[in-house]
N, C-alpha and C positions, 0 to 999 in steps of 0.2 A: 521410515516414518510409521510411526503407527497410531492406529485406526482413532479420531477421535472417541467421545464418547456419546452414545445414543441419548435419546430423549428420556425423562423420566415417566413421564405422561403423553399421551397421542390421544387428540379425540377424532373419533369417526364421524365424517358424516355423511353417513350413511345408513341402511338399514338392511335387513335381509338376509339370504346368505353370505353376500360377500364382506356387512358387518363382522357378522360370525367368523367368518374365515381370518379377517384382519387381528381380531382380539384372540383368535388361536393364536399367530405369531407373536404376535405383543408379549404374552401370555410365557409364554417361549422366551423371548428376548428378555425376561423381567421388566416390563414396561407396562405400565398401568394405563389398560384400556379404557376411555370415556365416550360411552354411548349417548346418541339421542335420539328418540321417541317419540310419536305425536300420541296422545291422550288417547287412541284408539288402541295404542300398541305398548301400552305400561307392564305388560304379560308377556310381549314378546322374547322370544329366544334372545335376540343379539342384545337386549336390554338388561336381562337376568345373566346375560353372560360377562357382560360387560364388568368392572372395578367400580365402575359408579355410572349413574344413567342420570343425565339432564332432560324434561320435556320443553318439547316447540310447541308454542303455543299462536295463537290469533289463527292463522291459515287455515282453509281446507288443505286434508294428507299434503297430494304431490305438492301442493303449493309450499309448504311450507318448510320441505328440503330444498327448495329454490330460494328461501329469505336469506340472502347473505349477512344483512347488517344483523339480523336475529345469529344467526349462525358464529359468528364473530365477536358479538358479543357474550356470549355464551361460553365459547374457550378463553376469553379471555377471565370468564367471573371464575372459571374451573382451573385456571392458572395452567394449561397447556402448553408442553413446549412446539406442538403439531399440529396440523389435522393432514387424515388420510381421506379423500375425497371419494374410495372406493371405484364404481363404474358407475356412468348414467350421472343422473343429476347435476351436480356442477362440476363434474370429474375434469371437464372436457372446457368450462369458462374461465374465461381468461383473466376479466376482472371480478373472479372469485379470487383466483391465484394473485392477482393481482392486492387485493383486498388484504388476504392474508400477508401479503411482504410489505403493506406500508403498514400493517399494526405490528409486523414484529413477529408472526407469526411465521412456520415456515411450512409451507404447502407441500406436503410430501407427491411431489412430480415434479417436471419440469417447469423453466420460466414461465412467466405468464406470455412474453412475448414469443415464446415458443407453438403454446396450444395456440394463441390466435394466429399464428402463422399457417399452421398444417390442419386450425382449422376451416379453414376458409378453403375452400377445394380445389378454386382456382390460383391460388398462391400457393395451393402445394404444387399443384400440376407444375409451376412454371420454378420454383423448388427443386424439385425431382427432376427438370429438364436440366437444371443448371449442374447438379449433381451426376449427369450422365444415363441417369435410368430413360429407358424407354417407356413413352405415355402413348393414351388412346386417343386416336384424332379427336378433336373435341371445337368448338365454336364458342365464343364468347360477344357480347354485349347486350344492348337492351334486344324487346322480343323483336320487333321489325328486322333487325341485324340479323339476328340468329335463324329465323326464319327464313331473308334474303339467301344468306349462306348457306342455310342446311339445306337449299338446292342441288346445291352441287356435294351433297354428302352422299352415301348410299345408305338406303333403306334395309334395316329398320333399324331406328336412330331411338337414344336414353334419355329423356332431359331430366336433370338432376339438381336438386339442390343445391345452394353453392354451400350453403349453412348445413349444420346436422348428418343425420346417419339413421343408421336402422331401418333403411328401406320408406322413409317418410322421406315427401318433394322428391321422387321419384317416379315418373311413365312411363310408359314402352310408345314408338310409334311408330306403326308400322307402313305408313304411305302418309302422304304431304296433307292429305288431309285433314289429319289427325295432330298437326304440329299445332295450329293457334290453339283448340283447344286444351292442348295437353301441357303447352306452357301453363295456361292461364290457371288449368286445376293446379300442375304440382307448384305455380308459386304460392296456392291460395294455402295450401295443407304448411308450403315450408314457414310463410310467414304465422298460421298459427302454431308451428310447434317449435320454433326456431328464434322469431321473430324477425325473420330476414324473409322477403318473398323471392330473391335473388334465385336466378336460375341458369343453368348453361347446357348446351348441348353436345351430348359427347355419341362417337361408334358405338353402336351395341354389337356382340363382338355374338356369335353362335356357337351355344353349347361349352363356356369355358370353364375351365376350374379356379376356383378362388383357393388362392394356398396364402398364407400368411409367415414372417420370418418374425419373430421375437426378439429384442434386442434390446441393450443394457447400456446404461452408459452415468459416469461419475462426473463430478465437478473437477478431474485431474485431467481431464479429457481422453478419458482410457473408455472405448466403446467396443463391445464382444456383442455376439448372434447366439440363440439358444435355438439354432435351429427351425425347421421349419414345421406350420401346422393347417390341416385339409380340414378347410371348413366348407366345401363345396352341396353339402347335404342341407339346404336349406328351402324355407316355404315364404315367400311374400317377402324376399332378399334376409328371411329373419334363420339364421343360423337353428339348426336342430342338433346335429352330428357333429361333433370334429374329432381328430386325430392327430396324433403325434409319432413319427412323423409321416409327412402326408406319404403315401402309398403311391404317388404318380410319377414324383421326379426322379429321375436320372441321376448319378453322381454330378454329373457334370452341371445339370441344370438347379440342384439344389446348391449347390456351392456360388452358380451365376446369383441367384436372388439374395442367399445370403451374402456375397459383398456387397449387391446391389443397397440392402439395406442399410447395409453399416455405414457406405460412404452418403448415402441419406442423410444418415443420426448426424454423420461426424460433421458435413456440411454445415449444420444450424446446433453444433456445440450440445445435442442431444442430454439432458440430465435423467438418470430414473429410468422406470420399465417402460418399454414403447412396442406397438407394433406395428410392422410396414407389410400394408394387404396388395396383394399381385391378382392379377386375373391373368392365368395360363392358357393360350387356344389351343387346338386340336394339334397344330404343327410342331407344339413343344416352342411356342414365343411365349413371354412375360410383358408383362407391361404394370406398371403403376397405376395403383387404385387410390387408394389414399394413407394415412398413421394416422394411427390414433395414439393420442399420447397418456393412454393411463392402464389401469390394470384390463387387461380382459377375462371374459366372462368363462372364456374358456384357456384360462394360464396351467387349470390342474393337469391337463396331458401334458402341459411341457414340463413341470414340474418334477413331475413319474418319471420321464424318460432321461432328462438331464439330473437328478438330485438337485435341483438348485431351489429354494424357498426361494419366489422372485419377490412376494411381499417383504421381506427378509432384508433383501437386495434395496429396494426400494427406501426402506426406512432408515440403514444405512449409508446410502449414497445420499439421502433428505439431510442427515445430519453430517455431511463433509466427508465423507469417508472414503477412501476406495474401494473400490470394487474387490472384488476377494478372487476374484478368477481370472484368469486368462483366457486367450483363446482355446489356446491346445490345453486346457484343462476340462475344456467343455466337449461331453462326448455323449450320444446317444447309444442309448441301454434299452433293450429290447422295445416295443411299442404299446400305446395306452389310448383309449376310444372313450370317447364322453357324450351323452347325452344328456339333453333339456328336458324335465319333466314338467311340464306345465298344468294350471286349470284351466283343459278345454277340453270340447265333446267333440273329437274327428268329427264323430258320425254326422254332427247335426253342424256342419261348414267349420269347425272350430270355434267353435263361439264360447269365449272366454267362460268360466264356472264358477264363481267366486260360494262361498256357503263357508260350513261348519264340516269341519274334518273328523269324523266322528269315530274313526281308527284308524291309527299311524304305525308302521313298523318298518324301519330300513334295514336292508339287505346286511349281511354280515360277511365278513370276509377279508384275509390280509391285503388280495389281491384287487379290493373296493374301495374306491373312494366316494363318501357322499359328503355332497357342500349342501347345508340344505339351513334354513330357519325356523324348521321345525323338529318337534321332539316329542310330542305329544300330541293325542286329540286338541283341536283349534279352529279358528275361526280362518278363512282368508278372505282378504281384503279383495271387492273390485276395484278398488282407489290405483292399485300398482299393478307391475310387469304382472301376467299370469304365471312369471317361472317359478316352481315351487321348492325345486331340487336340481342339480347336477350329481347323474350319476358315472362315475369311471372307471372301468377297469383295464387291467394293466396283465400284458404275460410276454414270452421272452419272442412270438411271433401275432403277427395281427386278427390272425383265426385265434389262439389262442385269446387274447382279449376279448374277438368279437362274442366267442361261447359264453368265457365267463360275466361280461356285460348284459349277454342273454340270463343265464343266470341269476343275476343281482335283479335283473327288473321281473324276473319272476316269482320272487323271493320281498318285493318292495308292497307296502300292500298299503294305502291311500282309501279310505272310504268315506263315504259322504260327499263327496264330488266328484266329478265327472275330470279326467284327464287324461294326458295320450300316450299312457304306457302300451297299451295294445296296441298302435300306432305305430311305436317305437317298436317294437320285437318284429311286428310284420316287417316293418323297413330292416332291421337286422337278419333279418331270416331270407332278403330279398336276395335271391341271384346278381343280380347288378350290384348289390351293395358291397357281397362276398366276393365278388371280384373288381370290388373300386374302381366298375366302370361306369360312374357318375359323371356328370354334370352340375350346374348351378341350377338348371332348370329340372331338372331328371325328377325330383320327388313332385314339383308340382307336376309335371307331367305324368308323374302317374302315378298320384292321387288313389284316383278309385282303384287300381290294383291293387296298392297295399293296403286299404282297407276293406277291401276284400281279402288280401290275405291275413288281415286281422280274425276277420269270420274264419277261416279256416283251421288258421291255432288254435283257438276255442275247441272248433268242434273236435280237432284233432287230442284234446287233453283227454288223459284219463278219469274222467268225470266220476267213477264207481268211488277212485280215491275220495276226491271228494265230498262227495256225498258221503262215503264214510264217515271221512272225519270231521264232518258235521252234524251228522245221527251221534258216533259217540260220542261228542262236545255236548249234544243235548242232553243226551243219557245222564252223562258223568254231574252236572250243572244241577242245580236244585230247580230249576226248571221240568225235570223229567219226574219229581217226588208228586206235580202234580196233574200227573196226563194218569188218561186212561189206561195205560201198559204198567205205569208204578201201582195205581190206586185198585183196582179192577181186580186184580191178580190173573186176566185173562192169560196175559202174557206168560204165566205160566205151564200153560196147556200148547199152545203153539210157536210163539213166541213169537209173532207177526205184528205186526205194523203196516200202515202206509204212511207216506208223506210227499208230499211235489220237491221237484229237482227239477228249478226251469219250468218249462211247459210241461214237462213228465210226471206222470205217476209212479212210483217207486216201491214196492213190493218190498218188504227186509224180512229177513228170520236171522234173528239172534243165535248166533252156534255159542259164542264165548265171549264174555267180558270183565278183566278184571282191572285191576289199576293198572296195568300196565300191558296188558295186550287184549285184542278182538279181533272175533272173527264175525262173518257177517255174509249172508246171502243175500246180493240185489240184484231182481231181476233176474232170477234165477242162474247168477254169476258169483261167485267165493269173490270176495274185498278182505283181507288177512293181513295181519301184522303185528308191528310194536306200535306203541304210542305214545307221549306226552304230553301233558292237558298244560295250556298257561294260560294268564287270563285273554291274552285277545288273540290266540294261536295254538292248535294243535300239531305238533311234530309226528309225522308217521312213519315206518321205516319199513317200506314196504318190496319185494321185488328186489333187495339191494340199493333201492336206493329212498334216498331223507325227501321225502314230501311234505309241506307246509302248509297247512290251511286256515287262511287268517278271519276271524269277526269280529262284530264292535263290541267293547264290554266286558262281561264278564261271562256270556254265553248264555243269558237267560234270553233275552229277543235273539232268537237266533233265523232271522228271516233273511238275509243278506252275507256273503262270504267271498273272498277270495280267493284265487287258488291259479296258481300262473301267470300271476299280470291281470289276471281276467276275474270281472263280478257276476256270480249265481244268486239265484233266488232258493230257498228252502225254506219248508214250514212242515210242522209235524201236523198230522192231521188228526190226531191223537190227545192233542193239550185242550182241555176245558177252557183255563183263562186266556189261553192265547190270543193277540191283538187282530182279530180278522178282520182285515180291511171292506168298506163295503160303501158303493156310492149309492147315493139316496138323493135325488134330484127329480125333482116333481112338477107336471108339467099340467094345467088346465085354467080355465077363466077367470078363477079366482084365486090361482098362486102367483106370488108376482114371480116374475123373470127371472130367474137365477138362484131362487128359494131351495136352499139345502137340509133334508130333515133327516133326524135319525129313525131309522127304521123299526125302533123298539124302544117303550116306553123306558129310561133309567135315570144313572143319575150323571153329569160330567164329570169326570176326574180330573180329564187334562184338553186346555187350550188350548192346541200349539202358534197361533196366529191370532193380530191383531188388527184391527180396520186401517184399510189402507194397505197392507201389506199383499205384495204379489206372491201367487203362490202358479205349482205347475198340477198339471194331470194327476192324479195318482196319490198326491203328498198326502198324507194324512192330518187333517183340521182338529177334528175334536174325536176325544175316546169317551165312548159311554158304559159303563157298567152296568148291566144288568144281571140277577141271580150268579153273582161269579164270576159272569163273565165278561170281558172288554171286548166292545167293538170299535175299532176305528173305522171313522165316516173319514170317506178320502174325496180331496177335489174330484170333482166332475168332469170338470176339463182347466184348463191352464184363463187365469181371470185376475181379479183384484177383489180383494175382501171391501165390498162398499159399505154393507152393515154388519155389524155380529149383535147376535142375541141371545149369544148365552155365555155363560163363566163360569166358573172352575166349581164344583159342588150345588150347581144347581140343578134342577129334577126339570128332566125334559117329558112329556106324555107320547112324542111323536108325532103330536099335530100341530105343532106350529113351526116356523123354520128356528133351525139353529144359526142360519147366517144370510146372507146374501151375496152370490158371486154375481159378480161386472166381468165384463168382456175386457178383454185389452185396448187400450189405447191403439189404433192403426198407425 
């Protein structure tokens, strides 16, 4: 029998990296990708990537990937033979899928009565039992019942959602005291994110691994396993790390879960990509966690290790087909490590970073995979997930992978907001990590270590690099045509400079510079090499080995840089126009409260904020020109712009305010 034929057209919907990632296959298969958009996101990557882009309209963002009858109507006007529902949003809704099979549409997953099956937690549980796998003792009815019952459970007991995922309508509890209120919070979180307040009580098991089995399955009722993958590296139950394959099991014990899963799938006539998550305890037991029945967010490691495109798999098995592989065709090839780059600040509790990306450059290499919906300087959204990228690499052993994953996030360079690559290297550099002796709880547990060991790869980098290749970037830069070392001709008698590096003062004497190499005394230490100037990157090849040092631009503001994962500060102390930040915040009986003035009489050039807009510590509000030179007036402390009173070309004397900061909202 052979295969029928594929769709002509699929639209997504979805948005983000895993858009992106769907219209690569598509792309691939000759199938013409149909993206859609909210009015925010008409620039975005997956929408410029896409064959054609429709916007959703009416809704606030998340809301409006949630409007089915919008959504529906839409492939239908685009003439669609599909939709791929990606991850998240209505991946996982039953009467989405459902929606799509009475207008004719085919839901690229599984039945609809499938997801609401395995979604509902408790009818998987009882699923999973009828299918043979072993489950987590668990209690079930209203709270009174559960309560009554979780007497006789042992401490410390999970109460869980019955609805959703991702660590939402989830507590810990650790003595009986703690049960009434812990029901009543997580049904309150499950009913707003869910719209189910449904709740049940299950064993909290200590210190266990979550390993997950990938698995396939066609409308011929042919179902295969792609092996297993270690997601146990995770903060707030929210996955960070995973692996392919996981690093814990035993032949024996990876082979029990993967039948375990397939007789799962085959149980409930399984169609499409799925996964079935296990929780592994210290003994070497498994038990059932729950499926999820759509792509996951972390498919690329399995992907690496088996050759198999499961999006691929997916959109063929959507459209009748069978499956293209067997079992004993499915074979793991060396191993592949993936990481979440999100917008968040470890340092300040993680607290999501949403801004303007103001330079962007992904890691290079055969051995990298980045899924990301970025490609340029860009805005991100607070509306959505913080994830901003998946990065992965792949080599023929797991140290091999872990290096070169090292590698690629130091080589990634994100500016303009705040996220947790430094986070990630620490955690990859961590002893316990290099020997996958983790936990589910292991990274919250220890937290402050690897952010502390984040402090310490910094300080451990060879900084001389670069600061180097951030003095040459300014040299070479028609920035440097107008400082005091070009214009002066000082710099030709000694050939000195200062500039800050960080909190440091930095000393340079120029030994050699031409297009293509420099030498350089800092701090009375030789920094030597080759070079390559690009616009937001200097390549240096120093010691033997290729050092990168990333900025925003073209190199003319050159006060911010990267260099290993990690952001410096740098400034020539040398440049006449240079933008020198400076806070002017004035305090007596007759200023009002919050009154921001520029320091010297000039003229405004630039705004950067409008009334009403929050701003933080530091940011820079307005630049003034005076004889040549720009000063920028930076917030004072972190507030909200209540008034502004000035704009763009008008002449400030310095005696009256240019703005007024408000305190935050408590």
């Amino acid at each position: 029998m052979t295969d029928r034929p594929v769709f002509s057209s699929i639209m997504i919907a979805n948005r983000g990296e895993i858009a992106v990632r769907i219209i690569r296959t598509a792309r691939k298969m000759g199938i013409a990708a149909i993206a859609l958009h909210t009015p925010d996101e008409r620039d975005a990557l997956h929408a410029r990537a896409a064959d054609r882009s429709w916007e959703l309209n009416g809704s606030l963002p998340p809301a409006a990937w949630l409007d089915v009858e919008q959504i529906i109507s839409i492939a239908k006007k685009a003439k669609v033979g599909a939709i791929h529902p990606g991850y998240g949003f209505l991946s996982e809704n039953p009467d989405f899928a459902a929606a799509c099979e009475s207008e004719g549409l085919v839901f690229i997953g599984p039945r609809s009565e499938t997801i609401g099956l395995m979604g509902n937690k408790i009818r998987a549980r009882e699923t999973a039992l009828k299918a043979g796998l072993p489950v987590i003792e668990a209690v079930t009815g209203t709270t009174g019942e559960i309560i009554r019952k979780g007497a006789d459970m042992k401490y410390p007991l999970l109460v869980k959602a019955v609805a959703g995922g991702g660590g939402r309508g989830m507590r810990l509890v650790s003595h009986p005291g703690e049960l009434s209120g812990a029901i009543q919070s997580a049904g309150r979180e499950a009913l707003a994110y869910f719209g189910d307040g449904s709740v049940y009580l299950e064993q909290f098991l200590e210190s266990p691994r979550h390993i997950e089995v990938q698995v396939l399955g066609d409308s011929h009722g042919n179902i295969i396993h792609l092996y297993d993958r270690e997601c146990s590296v995770q903060r707030r139950y929210q996955k960070i790390i995973e692996e392919a394959p996981s690093p814990y099991p035993d032949k024996e014990l990876r082979l029990a879960m993967a039948r375990a899963a397939v007789a799962l799938a085959r149980s409930i006539g399984y169609t499409g990509a799925g996964t079935v998550e296990f929780l592994v305890d210290r003994h070497g037991n498994f038990y059932f966690l729950e499926m999820n029945t759509r792509i996951q967010v972390e498919h690329p490691v399995t992907e690496i290790v088996t050759g198999i495109d499961i999006v691929e798999e997916q959109i063929r098995v959507a459209a009748g087909s069978k499956l293209r592989y067997s079992q004993d065709m499915v074979k793991i090839r060396g191993h592949a490590i993936e990481c979440r780059l999100y917008a968040e600040d470890p340092a300040s509790g993680f607290l999501p970073s949403p801004g303007m990306i103001t330079c962007y450059q992904e890691p290079e290499g055969e051995d990298i995979r980045v899924d990301s919906a970025l490609d340029s300087a860009s805005p991100v959204s607070g509306s959505y997930d913080p994830l901003l990228a998946k990065v992965t690499a792949s080599g023929d052993s797991r140290e091999e992978a872990r290096k070169r994953l090292v590698g690629a996030l130091e080589n990634y360079c994100i500016q303009g907001i705040k996220t947790n690559a430094g986070f990630l290297l620490s955690l990859l550099h961590n002893g316990d990590f290099i020997a996958a002796g983790f936990s589910t709880g292991w990274c919250e547990n220890n937290t402050a270590e690897i952010l502390d060991g984040e402090n310490r790869l910094k300080e451990a980098a060879p900084w001389r690099v670069a600061a180097a290749g951030a003095l040459v970037a300014s040299l070479r830069h028609k920035a440097g045509k107008n400082s005091l070392w070009e214009r002066l001709g000082y710099w030709r008698a000694d050939r000195q400079l200062e500039f800050s590096f960080e909190s440091e003062t930095v000393t340079a004497s120029l030994l050699h510079l031409s297009a293509e190499t420099f030498r350089l005394i800092l701090n009375g230490k030789e920094a030597a090499g080759k070079y390559q100037l690009e616009k937001n990157r200097i390549k240096i090849w120093s010691d033997g080995m290729l050092h990168q040092v990333f900025f925003p631009g073209n190199g003319k503001e050159l006060n911010k840089l990267s260099f290993r994962g990690y952001d410096y500060s740098f400034r020539r102390n040398d440049l006449l126009d240079s933008e020198k930040p400076v806070t002017s915040l004035r305090e007596g009986p007759s200023t009002p409260p919050g009154a921001v003035f520029s320091p010297l009489p000039g003229r405004a050039i630039k705004v950067t904020r409008k009334e009403g807009d929050s701003v933080k510590k530091g940011e820079i509000l307005v630049v003034v020109e005076s004889m040549k030179m720009e000063t920028g007036i930076e917030a004072p402390a972190d507030g909200v712009i209540g008034r502004l009173d000035i704009c763009e070309g008008q002449l400030t004397d310095g005696t009256l305010p240019l703005l007024i900061l408000e305190p935050l909202s408590p």
